[in-house]
C-alpha positions in Angstrom: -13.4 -21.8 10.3 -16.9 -21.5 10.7 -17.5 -19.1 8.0 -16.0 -21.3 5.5 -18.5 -24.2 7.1 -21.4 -21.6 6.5 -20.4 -20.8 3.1 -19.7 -24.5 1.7 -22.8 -25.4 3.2 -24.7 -22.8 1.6 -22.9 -23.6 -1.6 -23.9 -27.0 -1.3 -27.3 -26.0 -0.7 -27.6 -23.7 -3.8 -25.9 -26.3 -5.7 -28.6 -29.1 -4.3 -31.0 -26.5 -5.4 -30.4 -26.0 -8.6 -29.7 -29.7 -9.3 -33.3 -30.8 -8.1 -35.0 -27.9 -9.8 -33.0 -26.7 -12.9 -35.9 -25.4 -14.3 -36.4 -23.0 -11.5 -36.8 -19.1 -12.4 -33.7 -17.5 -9.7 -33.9 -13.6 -8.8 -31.5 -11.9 -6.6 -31.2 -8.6 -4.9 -29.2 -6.5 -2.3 -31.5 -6.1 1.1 -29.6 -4.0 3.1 -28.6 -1.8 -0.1 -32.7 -0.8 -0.9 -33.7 -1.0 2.7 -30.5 2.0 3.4 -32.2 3.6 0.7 -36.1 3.7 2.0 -37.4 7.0 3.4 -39.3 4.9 6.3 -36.1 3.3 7.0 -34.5 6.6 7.3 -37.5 7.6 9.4 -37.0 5.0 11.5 -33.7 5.5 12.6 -34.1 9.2 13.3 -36.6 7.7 15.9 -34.6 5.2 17.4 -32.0 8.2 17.2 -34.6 10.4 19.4 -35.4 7.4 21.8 -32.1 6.3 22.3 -31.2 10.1 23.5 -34.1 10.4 25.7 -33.0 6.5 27.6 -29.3 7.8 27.4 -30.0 11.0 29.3 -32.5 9.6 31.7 -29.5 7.3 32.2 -27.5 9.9 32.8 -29.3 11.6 35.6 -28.9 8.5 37.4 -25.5 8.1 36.6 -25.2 12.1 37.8 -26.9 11.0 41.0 -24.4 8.4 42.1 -21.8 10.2 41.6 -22.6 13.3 43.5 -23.2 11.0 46.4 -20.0 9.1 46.0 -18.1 12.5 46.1 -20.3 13.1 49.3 -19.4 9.7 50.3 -15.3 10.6 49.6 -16.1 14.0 51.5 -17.6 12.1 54.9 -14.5 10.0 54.6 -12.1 12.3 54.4 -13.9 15.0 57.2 -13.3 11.6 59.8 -16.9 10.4 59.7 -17.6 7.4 61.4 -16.8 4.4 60.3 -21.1 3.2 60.9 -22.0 6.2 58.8 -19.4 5.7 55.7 -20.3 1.7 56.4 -24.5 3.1 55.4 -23.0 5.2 52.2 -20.9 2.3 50.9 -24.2 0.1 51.4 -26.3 2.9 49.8 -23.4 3.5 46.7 -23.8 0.1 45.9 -27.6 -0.4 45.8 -27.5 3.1 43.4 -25.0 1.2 41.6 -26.8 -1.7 40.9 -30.1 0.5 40.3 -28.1 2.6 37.3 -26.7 -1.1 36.3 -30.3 -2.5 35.5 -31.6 0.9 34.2 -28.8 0.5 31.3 -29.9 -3.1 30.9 -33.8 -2.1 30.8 -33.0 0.9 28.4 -31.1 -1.7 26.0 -34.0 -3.8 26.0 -36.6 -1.3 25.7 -34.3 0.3 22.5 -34.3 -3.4 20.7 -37.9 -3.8 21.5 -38.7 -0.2 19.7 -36.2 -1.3 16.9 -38.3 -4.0 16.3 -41.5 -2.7 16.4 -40.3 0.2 14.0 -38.5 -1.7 11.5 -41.3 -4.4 11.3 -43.8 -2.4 8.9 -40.2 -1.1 7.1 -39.0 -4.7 6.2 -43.2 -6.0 5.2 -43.2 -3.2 3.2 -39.7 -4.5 1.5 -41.5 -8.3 1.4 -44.2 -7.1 -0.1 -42.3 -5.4 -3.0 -40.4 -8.4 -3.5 -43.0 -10.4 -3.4 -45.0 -8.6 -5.9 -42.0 -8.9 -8.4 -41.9 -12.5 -7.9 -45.1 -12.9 -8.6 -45.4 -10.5 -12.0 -41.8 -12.0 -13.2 -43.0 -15.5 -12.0 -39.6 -16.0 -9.8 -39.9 -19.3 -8.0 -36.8 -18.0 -5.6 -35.4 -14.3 -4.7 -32.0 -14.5 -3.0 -30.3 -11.8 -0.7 -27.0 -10.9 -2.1 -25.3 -10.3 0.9 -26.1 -11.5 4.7 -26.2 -9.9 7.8 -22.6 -10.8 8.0 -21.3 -9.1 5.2 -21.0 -12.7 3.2 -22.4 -12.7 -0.3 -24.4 -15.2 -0.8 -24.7 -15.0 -4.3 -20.9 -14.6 -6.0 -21.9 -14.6 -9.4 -25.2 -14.1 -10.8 -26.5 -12.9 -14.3 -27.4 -9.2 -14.7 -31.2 -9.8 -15.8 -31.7 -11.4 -12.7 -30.7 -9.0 -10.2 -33.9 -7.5 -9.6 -32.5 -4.5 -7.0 -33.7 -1.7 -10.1 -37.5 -3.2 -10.2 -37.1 -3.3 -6.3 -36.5 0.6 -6.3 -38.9 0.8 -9.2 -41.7 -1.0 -7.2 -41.3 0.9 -3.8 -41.0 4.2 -5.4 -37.6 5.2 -5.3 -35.3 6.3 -7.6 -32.2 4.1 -8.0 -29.1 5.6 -6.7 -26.1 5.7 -9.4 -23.3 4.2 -7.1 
């Protein structure tokens, strides 16, 4: 239901648009179509690849940790230890627990964070382009085609003012045939 909302509103809006300001000069392109297709986007996720390995494996050696001291922990148990000494493991398991718990949150973070300082250059690079061809083809709006939901935003749209070709063109990339 709320997707319909989103899309009737944005209708609305586009329609509102176009209605106040019928002489306006419309461009549209895919955004998530050239920005797959940039080498520093490429780039970029190879690095996030790399970083994302290096916080999963430091991960893991935590992860490694606890459990070799909860099979300690199982082994004290089952050898008749007492029950003060398995009371100071259990209290000792959990605190590692919690430890590994909040090094997964702070690696989560500290991956988005790197994201977005990597992809910021990638995407003004991509507003610049676009904002160049706006300027040379005197476009008064450029639309994304599709959101970050998968939802087009333009359905229909005439050919000449798809400007994804120039967009390639502009950023020095050849347009892929698919």
């Amino acid at each position: 239901m709320k997707i319909k909302t989103y899309i009737a509103v944005l209708f609305f809006a586009a329609v509102t648009a176009f209605q106040v300001n019928a002489q306006s000069k419309i461009g549209y392109t895919n955004v998530e179509f050239v920005l797959a297709y940039m080498p520093e986007f490429k780039a970029m996720q190879k690095q996030l690849e790399t970083y994302q390995s290096q916080l999963a494996k430091r991960l893991k050696v935590k992860d490694d940790y606890v459990k070799q001291k909860y099979q300690e922990y199982l082994s004290r148990k089952e050898q008749g230890a007492p029950e003060v000494e398995l009371k100071g493991l259990e209290e000792e398991l959990l605190k590692l627990d919690q430890e590994v718990q909040k090094l997964a949150s702070r690696s989560e973070e500290e991956l988005v964070g790197k994201q977005q300082t990597l992809l910021e250059p990638v995407l003004k690079k991509l507003q610049d382009a676009i904002d160049g061809i706006a300027a040379e083809k005197s476009y008064d709006y450029i639309l994304n085609q599709t959101t970050s939901a998968g939802v087009s935003t333009i359905l229909f749209g005439p050919e000449e003012a798809d400007i994804t070709s120039e967009l390639f063109t502009k950023l020095g990339m050849k347009m892929p045939s698919e």
